[in-house]
N, C-alpha and C positions, 0 to 999 in steps of 0.2 A: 373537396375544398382545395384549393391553391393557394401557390406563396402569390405574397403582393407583388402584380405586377406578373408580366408574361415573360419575362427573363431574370437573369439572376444577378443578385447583386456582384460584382467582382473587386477585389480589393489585390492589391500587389505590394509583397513587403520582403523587409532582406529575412526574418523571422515571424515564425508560426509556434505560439506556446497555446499547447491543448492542457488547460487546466490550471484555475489560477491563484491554487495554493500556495506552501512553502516552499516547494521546491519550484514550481515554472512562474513565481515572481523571482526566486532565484539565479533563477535560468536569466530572466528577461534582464536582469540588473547589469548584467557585464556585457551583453549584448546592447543596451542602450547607452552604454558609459563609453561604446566604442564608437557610437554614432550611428546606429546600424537603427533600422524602423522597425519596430516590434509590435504584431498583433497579440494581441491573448484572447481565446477563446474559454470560455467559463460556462457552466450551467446555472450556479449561481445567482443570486442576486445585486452582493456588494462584494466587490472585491477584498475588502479589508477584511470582510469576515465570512472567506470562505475560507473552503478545505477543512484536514482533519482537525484541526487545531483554531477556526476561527472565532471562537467562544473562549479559547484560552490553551494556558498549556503548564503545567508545573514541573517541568525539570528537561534539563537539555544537557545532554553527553557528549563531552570533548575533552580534548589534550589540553591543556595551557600550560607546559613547560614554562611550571611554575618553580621549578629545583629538584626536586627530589625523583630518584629514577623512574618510579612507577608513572610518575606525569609525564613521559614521553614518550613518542610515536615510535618509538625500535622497540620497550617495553611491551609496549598494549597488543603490536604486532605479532611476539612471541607468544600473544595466549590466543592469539584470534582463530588457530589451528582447532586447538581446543574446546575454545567457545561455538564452534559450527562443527565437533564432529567430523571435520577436515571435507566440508562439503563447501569449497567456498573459491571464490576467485581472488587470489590473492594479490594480482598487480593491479585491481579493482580498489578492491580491501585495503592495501596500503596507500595507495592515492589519496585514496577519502582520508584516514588517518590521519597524512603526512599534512592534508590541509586543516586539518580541521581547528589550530590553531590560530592561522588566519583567516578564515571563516565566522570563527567567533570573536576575534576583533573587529572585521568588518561590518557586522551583525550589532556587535553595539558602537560602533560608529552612526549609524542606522537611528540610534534611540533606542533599544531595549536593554533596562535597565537590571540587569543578571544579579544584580547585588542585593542580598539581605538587607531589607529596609530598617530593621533593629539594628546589624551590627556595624554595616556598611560595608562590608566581607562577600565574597562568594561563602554559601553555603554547601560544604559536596557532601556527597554522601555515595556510600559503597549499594549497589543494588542487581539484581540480576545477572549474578555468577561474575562479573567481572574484576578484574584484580589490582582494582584502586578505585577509589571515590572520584571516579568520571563525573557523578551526575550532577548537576549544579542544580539545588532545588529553591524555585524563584517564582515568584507572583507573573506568571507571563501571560498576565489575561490581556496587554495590547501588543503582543507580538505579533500578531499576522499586520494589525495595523499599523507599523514601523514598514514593512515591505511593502504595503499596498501603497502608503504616503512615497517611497522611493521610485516605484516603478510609475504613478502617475505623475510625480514632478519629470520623470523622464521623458513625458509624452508619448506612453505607449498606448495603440490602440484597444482598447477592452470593450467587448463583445460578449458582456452578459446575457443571461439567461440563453445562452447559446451553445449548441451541442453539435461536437463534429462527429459526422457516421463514416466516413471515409477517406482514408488519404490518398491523395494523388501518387503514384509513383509511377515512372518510368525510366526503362532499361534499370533496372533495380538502384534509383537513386529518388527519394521524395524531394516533392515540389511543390505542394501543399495538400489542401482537403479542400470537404464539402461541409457545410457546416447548415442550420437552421435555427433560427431564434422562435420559440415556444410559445411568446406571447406574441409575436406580430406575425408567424408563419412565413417570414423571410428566408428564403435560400442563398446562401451567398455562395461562392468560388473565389478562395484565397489562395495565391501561386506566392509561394517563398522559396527563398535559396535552401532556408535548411528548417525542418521543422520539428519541437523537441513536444514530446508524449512525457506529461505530469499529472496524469490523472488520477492517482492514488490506487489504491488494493482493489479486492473484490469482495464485498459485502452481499448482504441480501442472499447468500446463496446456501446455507443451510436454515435448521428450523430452530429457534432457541424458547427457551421458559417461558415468555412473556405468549408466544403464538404469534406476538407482530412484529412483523419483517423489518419495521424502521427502527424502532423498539434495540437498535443492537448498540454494541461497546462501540464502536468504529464506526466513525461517520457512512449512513448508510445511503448514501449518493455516491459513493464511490461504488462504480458498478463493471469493473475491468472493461472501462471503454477506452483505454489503451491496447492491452495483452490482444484482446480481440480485434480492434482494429489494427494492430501492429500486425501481427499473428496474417491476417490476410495480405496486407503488404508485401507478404515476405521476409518478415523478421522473425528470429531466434528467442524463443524463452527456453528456462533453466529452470529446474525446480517449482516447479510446478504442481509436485505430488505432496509438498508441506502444508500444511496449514497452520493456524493459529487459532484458539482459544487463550479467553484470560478467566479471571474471579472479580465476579462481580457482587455485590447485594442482591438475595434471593430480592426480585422482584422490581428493579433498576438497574438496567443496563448505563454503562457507563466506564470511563477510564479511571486512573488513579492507582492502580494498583501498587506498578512504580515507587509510590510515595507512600503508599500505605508497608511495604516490605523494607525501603529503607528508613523509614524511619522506625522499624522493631516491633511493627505489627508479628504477631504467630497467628497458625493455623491450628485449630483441632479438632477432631472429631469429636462423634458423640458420646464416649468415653472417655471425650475431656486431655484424651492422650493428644501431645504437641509429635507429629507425625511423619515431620518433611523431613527429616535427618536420614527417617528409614531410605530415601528415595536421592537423599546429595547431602555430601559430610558441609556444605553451606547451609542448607537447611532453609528459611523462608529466603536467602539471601543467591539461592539458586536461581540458574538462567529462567525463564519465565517461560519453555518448553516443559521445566522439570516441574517448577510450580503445579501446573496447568494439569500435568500428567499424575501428579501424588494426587491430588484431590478426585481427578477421573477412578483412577486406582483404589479410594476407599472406597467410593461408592460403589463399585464392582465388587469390591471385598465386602459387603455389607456393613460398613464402616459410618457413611453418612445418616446425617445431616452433617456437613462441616462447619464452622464456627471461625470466623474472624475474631482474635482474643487484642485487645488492645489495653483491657485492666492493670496489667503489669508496668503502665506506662508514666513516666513522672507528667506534672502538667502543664510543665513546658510545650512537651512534646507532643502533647494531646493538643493543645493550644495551637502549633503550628499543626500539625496533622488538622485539625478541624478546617484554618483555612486554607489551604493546599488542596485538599479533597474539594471546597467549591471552587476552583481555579478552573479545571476543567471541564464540571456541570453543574452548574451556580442552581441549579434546582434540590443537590444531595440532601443538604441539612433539612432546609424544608420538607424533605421525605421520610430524613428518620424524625424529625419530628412528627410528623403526620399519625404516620405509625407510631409512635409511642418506643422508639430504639433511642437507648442512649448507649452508642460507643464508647464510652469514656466507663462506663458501672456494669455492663452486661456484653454477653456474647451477640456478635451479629452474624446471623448466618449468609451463608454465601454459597450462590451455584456456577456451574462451569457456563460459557459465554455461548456464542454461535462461532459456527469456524468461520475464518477470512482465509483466504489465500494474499498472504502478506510477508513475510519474514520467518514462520516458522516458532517463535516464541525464542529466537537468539538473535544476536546483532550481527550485522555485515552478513551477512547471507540472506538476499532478499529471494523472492519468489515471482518471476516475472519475467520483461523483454532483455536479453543477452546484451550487455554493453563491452566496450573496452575504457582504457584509462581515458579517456575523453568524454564517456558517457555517451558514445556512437552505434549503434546499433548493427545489424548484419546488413540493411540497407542504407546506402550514404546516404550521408545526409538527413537521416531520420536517424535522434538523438531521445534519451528515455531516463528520466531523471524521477529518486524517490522511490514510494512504495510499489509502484510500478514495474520498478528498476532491479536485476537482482543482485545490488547490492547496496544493503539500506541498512539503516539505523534509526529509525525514529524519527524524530526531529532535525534533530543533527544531521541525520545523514540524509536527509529530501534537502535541508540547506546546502551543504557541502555539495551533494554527489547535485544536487539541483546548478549551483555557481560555477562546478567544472563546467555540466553541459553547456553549458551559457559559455563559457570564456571555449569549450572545445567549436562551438559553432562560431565563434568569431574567425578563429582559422580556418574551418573548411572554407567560411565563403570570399575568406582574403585569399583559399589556395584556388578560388574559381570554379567553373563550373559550366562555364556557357550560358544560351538564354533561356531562360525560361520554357517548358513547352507549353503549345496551348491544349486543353485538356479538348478531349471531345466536347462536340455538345452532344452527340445524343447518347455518349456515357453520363451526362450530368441529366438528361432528362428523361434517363431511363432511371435513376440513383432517387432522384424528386419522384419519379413516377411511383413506385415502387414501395416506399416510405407513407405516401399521400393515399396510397390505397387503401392501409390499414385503418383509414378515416371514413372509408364504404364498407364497412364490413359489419352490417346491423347483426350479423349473427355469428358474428366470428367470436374466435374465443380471447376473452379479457386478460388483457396481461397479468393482471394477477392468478388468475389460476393456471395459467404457465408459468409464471416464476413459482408457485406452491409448486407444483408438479416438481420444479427445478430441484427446489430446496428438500421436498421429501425424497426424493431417489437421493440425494446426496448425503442427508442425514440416515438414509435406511443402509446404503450401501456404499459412500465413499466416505463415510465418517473418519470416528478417529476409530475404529476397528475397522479392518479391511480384510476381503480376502479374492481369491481371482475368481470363483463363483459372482461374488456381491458385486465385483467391478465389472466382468462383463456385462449382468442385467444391468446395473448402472448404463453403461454404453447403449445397452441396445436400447432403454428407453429413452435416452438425451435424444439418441439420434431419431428415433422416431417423433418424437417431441418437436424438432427440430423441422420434420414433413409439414408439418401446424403453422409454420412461420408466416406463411403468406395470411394467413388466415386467423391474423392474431387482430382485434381489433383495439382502437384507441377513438373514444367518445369525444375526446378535442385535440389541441396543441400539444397540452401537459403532456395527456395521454400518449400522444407519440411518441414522446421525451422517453417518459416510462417503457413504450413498446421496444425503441431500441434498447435500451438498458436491460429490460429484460432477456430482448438475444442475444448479448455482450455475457449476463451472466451464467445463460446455459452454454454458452459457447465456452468458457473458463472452467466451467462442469465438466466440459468432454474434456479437457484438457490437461484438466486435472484427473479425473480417471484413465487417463490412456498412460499418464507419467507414470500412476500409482500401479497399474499393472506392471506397467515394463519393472521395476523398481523392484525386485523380490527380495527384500529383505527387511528389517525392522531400523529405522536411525530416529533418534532423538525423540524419541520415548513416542505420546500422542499424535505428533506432527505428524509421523508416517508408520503406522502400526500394520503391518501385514501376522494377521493371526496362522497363516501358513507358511509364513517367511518370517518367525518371532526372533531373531539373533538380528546383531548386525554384524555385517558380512564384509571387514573390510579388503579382504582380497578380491573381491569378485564386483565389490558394489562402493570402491572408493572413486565415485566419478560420478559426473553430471548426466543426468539425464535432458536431454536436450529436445524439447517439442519443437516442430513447426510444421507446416499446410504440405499436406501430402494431395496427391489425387481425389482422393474418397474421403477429407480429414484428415484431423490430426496424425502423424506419425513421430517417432521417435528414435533416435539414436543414443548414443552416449561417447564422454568424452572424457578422459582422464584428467583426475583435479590435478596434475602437475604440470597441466599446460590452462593458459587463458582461455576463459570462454572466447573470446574473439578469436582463438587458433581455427575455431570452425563455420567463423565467418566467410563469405566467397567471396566478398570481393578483394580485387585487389590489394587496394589501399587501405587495408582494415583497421589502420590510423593513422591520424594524424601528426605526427612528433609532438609530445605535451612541450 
């Protein structure tokens, strides 16, 4: 099968946004406000309601130097060391911060309405180890659609159900991708001056309770088709050997937790004992690595089943917890009804999630493409904003670090560049060739039992126990896995969608086990547990571990956390003046 038509579509613009969530319609908003022509490419359907958050979202973390000292960015700064374990980039970290003020004006300038619909107030609330009530807890079920409405009144191009496999780069500066739409089998070639990676985490790539892959807490179409195609560009990731688990209800996967801890949910096992104090003198109010790791920890102790206790609660606050928990999955209630669970008079139990490779379970320390305070990556001009990005926060921080990139690429392409190149063609129709194959391959192997393969060597051996035995086999089998590629089939369009995703996520597998070897020591409890390296070691291992594309693979160095990740950028100009 073939795209329509015997050549390829080609589109020419000042900006290229790969993924058209919260942060790369973030991205696209300062870029179109500048006059500049912006594509977005999406996998998606409708733009308003994709990404992690297109269903909804209850509570959003910012500064609003509203009076009181803990509400401002030189405060929240001084814990941010703290809060990451001192694994973090800190002229990163404080950028996001210092905006995020106005960020959240801007935001609701927008239309989203942050405010308590009873009292007319922001709502905060203190939650995961930090040290003030950042989180505004809010009805944000049409949040993504307040951006989506700003970025099409802006007349940006949107290029749904469309998946980019490759960026263009030359002399290590990007100039766009290759991209393919699923339902019409269109190939196009988009040449931009700068182009920003908003793709979200990496899902799908361990095995969780349910046994199905889609079945996870975190949107599972985020499949590290950034990190991986970044990663072959020639760009820098950071942390990489972290991951994330949360707490979910045995038997629904979903988000909330968040809302469930600041609002004075507890945890206890089956002894009924309230258990998180032994693991952080916060207690359920701990960062959401420590969460994650005390409940891992009973069940190792022979402690579990765990129990979400929510009894204790007046019915205020059961009342707002009821709606708040369907903000994000408007199906919850209908569940524990189903089953016969009433949260409000009984224990609900709860199991640990699937890992993502995301943030690690703490804020401003993301897991992903190396940026600087501009949100610019180790190749110009290729720009990486979000969960993506490794420096995130949630929501908040895919807006923020998402509207730097946006306002960082309005300057690169005011500081120039030259013309355009033109890409090969028969690097473009070797890229179609090559793709379209896995469409002949009656007997090749289904992407799904390669991404299974994927997820069981990573749950067997890069979990949340680690050791350099488990990581090697780990390796040896990704990479042999990886011989299979040609030979992977895809029964239609979708199918190929799924085939690349699938190699985007074993490709974040080796990536993540090559960090977690180099990495000999224990930090932030589950995130990164080496059973032969159980301390953390901060003389030896206070510093970034740094992937990118060696000869044979992934390879790794490291770089001390009291210089910026972009110290280990090559190029030149490794930023732009903010």
């Amino acid at each position: 099968m073939s795209a329509s038509g015997d050549s390829f579509q080609r589109i020419d613009t000042d900006v290229l946004v790969v993924g058209g969530g919260v942060a790369g319609s973030m991205a696209a908003i300062p870029a179109l406000e500048a006059g500049l022509k912006v594509v977005i490419c999406e996998k998606g359907k409708v733009l308003d309601h994709c990404g992690s958050i297109g269903c909804g979202v209850d509570h959003y973390l910012t500064i609003m130097d509203s009076g009181p000292e803990w509400d401002t960015p030189e405060f929240l700064l001084k814990h941010v060391p703290e809060l990451t374990d001192g694994i973090v980039d800190m002229a990163v970290a404080g950028r996001v911060i210092h905006e995020m003020p106005r960020i959240f004006r801007k935001i609701e300038s927008l239309g989203v309405d942050f405010r308590d619909r009873q009292t007319g107030d922001y709502y905060r609330l203190r939650s995961f180890g930090l040290p003030g009530t950042y989180h505004i807890n809010f009805d944000g079920t049409d949040f993504k659609k307040h951006l989506g409405e700003r970025v099409r009144k802006g007349k940006a191009t949107v290029l749904m159900r469309t998946m980019v496999v490759q960026l263009l780069v030359r002399d290590n500066r990007a100039y766009g991708a290759v991209a393919f739409n699923f339902r019409s089998g269109e190939w196009t070639v988009i040449r931009a001056k700068a182009v920003v990676l908003a793709a979200g985490d990496v899902n799908r790539i361990s095995k969780n309770a349910s046994g199905l892959a889609f079945d996870s807490w975190h949107i599972p179409y985020n499949t590290g088709d950034a990190q991986a195609m970044g990663y072959h560009a020639g760009a820098q990731l950071a942390n990489m050997e972290s991951v994330e688990a949360t707490l979910t209800p045995k038997g629904f996967s979903c988000q909330g937790l968040n809302a469930l801890v600041s609002l004075g949910a507890w945890f206890v096992n089956k002894a009924g004992e309230r258990f998180m104090f032994k693991y952080d003198k916060k207690g359920e109010n701990a960062r959401r690595a420590v969460i994650a790791d005390g409940v891992i920890n009973e069940y190792l102790l022979g402690n579990g089943p765990i129990y979400l206790d929510c009894r204790h609660l007046p019915q205020d606050m059961l009342d707002r917890m009821e709606h708040t928990l369907q903000v994000d999955r408007y199906t919850l209630p209908a569940y524990y009804q189903q089953k016969g669970v009433n949260f409000r008079e009984e224990l609900v139990e709860v199991s640990v999630s699937e890992l993502s490779i995301r943030r690690s379970g703490v804020y401003f320390r993301g897991s992903g493409l190396s940026v600087d305070i501009n949100g610019e990556t180790a190749v110009e001009a290729l720009f990486a904003a979000g969960d993506c990005a490794t420096v995130s926060g949630g929501i908040s921080g895919a807006a923020v670090l998402g509207h730097i990139a946006g306002e960082g690429v309005v300057r690169r392409i005011r500081a120039g560049g030259g013309a355009l190149p033109d890409p090969d063609p028969r690097m473009l129709e070797q890229v179609r060739a090559q793709s379209e194959a896995h469409l002949q391959q009656p007997d090749g192997m289904p992407w799904k039992d390669y991404e299974e393969a994927t997820r069981q060597t990573v749950s067997d051996y890069v979990g949340v126990r680690r050791d350099e035995r488990g990581l090697k086999l780990a390796l040896d089998t990704l990479r042999a896995l990886a011989l299979r590629d040609p030979q992977l089939r895809a029964d239609d369009l979708h199918g190929l969608m799924r085939v690349h995703e699938a190699r985007n996520i074993r490709m974040n597998a080796e990536m993540m086990a090559t960090a977690s070897l180099a990495r000999q020591e224990t930090r932030t409890g589950s995130s990164h547990f080496r059973m032969d390296f159980p301390q953390t070691d901060d003389r030896n291992w206070r510093k970034f571990v740094i992937v990118e594309r060696g000869s044979n693979g992934p390879v790794t160095r490291t770089l001390s956390t009291d210089r910026p990740l972009s110290a280990a950028f090559s190029r030149g100009n490794a930023a732009v003046a903010a």
